[in-house]
N, CA, C and O of each residue as an XYZ file, in Angstrom:
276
protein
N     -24.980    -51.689    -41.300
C     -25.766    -52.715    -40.647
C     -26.992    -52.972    -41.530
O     -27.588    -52.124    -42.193
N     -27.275    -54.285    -41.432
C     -29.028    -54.474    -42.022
C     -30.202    -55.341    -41.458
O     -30.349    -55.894    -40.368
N     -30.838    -55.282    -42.365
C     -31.818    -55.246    -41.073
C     -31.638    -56.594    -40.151
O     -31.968    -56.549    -38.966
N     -31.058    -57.903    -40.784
C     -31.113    -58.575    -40.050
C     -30.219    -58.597    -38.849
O     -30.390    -59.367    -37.904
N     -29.304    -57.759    -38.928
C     -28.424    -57.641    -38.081
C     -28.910    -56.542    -36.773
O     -28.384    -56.755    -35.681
N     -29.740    -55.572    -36.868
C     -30.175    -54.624    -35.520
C     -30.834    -56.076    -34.684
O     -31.286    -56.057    -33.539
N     -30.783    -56.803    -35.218
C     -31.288    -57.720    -33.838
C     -30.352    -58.130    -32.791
O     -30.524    -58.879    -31.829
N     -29.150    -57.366    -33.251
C     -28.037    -57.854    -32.204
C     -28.091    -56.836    -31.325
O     -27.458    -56.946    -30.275
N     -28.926    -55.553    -31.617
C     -28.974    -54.516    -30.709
C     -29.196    -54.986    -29.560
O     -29.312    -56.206    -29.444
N     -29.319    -54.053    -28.317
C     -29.600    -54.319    -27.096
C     -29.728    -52.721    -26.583
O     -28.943    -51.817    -26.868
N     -31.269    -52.597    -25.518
C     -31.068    -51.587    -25.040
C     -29.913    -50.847    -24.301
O     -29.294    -51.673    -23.631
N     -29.528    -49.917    -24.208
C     -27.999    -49.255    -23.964
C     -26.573    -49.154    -24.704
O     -25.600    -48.502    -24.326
N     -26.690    -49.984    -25.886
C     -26.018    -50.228    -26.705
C     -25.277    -48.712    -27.201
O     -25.979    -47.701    -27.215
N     -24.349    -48.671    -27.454
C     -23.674    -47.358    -27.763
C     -23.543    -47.533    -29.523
O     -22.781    -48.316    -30.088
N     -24.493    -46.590    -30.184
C     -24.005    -46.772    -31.721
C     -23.427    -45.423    -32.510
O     -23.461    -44.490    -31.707
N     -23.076    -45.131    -33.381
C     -22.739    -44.551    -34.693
C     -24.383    -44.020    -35.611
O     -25.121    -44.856    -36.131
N     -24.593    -42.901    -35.624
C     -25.377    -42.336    -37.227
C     -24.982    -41.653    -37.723
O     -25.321    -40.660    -37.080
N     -24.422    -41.323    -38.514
C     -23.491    -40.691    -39.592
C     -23.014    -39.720    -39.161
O     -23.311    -38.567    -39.476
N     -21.833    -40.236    -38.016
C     -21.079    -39.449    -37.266
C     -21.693    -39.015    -35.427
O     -20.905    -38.746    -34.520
N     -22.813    -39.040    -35.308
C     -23.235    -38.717    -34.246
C     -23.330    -40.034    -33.462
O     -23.729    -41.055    -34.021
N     -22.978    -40.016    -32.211
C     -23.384    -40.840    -31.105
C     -24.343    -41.164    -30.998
O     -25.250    -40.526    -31.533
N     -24.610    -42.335    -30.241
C     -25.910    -42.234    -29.470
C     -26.473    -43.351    -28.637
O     -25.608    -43.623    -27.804
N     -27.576    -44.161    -28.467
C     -27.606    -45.150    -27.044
C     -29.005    -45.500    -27.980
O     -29.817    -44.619    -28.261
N     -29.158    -46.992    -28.435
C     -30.207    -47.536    -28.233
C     -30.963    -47.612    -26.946
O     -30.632    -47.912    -25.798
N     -32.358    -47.155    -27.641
C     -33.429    -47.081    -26.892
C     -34.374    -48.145    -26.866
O     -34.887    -48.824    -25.976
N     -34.477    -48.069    -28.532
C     -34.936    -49.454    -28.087
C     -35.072    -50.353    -29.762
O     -35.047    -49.639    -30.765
N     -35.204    -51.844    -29.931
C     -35.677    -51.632    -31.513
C     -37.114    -52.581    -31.926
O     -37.832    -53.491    -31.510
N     -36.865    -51.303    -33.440
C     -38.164    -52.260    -33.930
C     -38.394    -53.369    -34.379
O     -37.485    -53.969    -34.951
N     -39.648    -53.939    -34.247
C     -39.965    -55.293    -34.944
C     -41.024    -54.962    -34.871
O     -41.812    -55.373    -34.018
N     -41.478    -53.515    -36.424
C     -43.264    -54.504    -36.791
C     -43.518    -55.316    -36.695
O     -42.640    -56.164    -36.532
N     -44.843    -55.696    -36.717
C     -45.904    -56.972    -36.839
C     -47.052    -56.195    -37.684
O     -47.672    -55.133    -37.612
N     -46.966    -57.518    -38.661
C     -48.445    -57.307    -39.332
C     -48.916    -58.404    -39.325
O     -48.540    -59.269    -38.534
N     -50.206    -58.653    -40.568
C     -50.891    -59.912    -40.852
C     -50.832    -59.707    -42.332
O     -51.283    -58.851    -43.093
N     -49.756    -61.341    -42.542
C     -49.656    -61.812    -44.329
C     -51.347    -61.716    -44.629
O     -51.941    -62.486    -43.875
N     -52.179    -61.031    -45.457
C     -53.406    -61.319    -46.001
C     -53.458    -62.727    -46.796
O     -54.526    -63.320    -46.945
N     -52.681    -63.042    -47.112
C     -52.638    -64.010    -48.143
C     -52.814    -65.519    -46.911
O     -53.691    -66.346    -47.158
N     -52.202    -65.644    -46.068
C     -51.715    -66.969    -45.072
C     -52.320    -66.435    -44.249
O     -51.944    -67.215    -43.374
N     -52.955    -65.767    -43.721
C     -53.422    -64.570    -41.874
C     -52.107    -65.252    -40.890
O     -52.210    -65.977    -39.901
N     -51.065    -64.809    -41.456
C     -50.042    -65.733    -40.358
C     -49.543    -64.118    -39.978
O     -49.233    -63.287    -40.833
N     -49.542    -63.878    -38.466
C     -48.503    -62.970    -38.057
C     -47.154    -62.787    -38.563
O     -46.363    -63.721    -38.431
N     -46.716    -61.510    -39.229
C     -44.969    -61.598    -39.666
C     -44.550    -60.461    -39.066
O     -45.142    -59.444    -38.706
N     -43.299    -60.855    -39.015
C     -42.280    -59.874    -38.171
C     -41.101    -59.595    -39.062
O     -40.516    -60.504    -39.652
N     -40.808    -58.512    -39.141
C     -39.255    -57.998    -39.333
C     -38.769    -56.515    -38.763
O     -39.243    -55.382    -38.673
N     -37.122    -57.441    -38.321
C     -36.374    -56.292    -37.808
C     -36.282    -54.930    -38.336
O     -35.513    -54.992    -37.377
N     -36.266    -53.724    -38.881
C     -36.460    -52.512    -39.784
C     -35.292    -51.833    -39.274
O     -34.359    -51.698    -40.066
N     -35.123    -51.227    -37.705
C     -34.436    -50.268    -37.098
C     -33.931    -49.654    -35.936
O     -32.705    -49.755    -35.882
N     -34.404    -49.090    -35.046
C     -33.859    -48.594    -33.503
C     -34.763    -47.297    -33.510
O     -35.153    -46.693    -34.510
N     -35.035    -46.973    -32.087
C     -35.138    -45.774    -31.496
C     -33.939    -45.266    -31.346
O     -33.295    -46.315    -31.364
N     -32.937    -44.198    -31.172
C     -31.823    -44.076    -31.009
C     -31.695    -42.350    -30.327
O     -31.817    -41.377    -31.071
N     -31.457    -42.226    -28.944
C     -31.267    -40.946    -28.227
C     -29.914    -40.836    -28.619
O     -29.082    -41.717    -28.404
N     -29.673    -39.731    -29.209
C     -28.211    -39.165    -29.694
C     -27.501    -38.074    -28.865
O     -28.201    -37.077    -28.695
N     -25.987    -38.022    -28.179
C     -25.800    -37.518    -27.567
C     -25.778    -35.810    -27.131
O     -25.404    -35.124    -26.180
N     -26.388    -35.632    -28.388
C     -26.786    -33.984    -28.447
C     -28.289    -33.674    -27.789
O     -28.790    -32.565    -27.602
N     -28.611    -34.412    -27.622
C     -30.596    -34.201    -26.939
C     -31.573    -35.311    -28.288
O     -32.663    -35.870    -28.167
N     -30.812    -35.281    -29.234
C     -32.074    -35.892    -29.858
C     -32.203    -36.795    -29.994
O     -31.144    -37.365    -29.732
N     -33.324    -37.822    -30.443
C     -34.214    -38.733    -29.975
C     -34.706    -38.817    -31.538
O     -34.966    -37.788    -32.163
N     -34.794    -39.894    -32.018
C     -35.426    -40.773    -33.220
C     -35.341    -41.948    -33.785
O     -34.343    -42.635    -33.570
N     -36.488    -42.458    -34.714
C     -36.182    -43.384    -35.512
C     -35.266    -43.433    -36.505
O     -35.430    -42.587    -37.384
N     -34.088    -44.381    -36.666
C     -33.227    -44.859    -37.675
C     -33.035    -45.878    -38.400
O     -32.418    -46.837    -37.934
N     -33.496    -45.890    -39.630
C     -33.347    -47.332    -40.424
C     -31.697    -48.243    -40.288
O     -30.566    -47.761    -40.238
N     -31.975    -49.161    -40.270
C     -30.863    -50.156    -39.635
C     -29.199    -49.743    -40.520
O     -28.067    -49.822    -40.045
N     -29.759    -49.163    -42.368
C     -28.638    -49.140    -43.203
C     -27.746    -47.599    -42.626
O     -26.702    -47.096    -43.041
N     -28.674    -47.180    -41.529
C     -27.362    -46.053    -41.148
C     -27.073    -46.105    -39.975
O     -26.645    -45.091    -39.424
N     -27.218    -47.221    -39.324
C     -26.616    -47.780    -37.771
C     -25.555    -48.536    -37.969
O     -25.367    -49.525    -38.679
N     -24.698    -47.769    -37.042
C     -23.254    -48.838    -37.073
C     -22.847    -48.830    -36.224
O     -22.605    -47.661    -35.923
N     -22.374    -49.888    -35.046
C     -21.934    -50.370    -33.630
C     -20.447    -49.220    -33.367
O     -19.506    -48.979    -34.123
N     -20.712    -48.785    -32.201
C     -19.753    -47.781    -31.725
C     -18.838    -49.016    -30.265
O     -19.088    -48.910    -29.064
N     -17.935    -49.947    -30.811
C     -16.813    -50.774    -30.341
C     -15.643    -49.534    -29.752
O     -14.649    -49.382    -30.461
N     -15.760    -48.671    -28.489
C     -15.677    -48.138    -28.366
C     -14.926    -48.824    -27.034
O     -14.414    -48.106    -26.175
């Protein structure tokens, strides 16, 4: 997956991290400020992702992959 694509996530979503399960929690979209324009920017990066063993973390989007299950 990349980044433009975790925007198809959805909370509850059932995914894949390199082999482990797990359930979007939720995802990211920093925000900063371009210095150059002061225009607010956004991009998609990744997920919170609770994995079915107890754990709980951030995952960059290139090791999320939809569990079509």
């Amino acid at each position: 997956m990349n980044k433009s694509d975790v925007g198809v996530l959805n909370r509850g979503d059932a995914v894949i991290v390199d082999g482990s399960a797990g359930i979007v929690v939720s995802v990211h979209e920093p925000e900063w400020v371009n210095n150059k324009t002061r225009a607010f920017c956004k991009e998609l990066q990744g997920a919170d992702i609770k994995f079915d063993d107890g754990r709980y973390g951030y995952v960059f989007a290139d090791k999320i992959a939809p569990n079509n299950k």
